[in-house]
C-alpha positions in Angstrom: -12.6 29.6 0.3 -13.3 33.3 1.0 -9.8 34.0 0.4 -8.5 31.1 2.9 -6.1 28.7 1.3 -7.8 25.2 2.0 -6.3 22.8 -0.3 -3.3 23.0 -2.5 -2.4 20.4 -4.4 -1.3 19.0 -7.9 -2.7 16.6 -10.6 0.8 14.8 -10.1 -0.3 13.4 -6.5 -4.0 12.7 -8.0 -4.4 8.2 -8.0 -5.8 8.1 -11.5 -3.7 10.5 -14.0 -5.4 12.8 -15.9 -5.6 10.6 -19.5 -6.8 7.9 -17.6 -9.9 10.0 -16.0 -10.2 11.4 -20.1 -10.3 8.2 -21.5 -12.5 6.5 -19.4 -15.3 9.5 -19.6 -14.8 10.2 -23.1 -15.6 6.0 -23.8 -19.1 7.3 -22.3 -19.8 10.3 -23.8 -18.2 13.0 -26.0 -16.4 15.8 -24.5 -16.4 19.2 -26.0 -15.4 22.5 -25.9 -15.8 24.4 -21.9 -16.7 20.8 -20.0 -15.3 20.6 -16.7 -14.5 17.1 -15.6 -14.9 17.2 -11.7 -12.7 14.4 -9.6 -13.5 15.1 -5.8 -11.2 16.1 -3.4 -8.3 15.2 -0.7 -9.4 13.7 2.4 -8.9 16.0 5.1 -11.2 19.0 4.4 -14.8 19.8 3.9 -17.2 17.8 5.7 -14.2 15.5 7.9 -13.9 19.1 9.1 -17.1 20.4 9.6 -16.6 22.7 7.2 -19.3 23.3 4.7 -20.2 25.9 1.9 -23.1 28.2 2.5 -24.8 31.2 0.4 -21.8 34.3 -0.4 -18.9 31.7 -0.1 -16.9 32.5 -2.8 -14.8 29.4 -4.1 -11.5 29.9 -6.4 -9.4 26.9 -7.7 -6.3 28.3 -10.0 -4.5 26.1 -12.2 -1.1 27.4 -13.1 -0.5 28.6 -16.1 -4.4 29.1 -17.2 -6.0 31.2 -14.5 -8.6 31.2 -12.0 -12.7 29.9 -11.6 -13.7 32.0 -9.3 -17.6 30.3 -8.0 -20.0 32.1 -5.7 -22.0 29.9 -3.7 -26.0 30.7 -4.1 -28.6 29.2 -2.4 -30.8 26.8 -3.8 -32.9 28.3 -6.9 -31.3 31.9 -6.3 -29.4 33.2 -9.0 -26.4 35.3 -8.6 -25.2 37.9 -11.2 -21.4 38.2 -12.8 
């Protein structure tokens, strides 16, 4: 967050593997093309540290060999440009 490294991890440690979590969401509904599947997070940051995102945060999660999200953090109802 803001350029501070606060997790790094891998989907190799993750409890439920990958085809697992896609199996059991695509039995619910179809995936397509651009959907992000979100799975939570490793204890030990965020909120267990008082640590919390607020408007101009800039979040980045990188998966090697793909690239980087790069998500501003906006208030409620405000809209932030590319």
């Amino acid at each position: 967050m803001n350029g501070r490294l606060r997790q790094d991890g891998s989907t190799a440690e993750m409890i439920t593997g990958l085809p697992d979590i896609i199996a059991a969401i695509s039995a619910v509904t179809a995936l397509e093309p651009g959907d992000v599947i979100m799975t939570g997070t490793p204890s030990g940051v965020g909120a267990s540290q008082s640590m919390f995102l607020v408007p101009g945060d800039l979040v980045e999660a990188t998966v090697e060999g793909i690239g980087t999200l790069r998500n501003p953090v906006a208030a409620q109802g405000e809209e932030q440009g590319s």
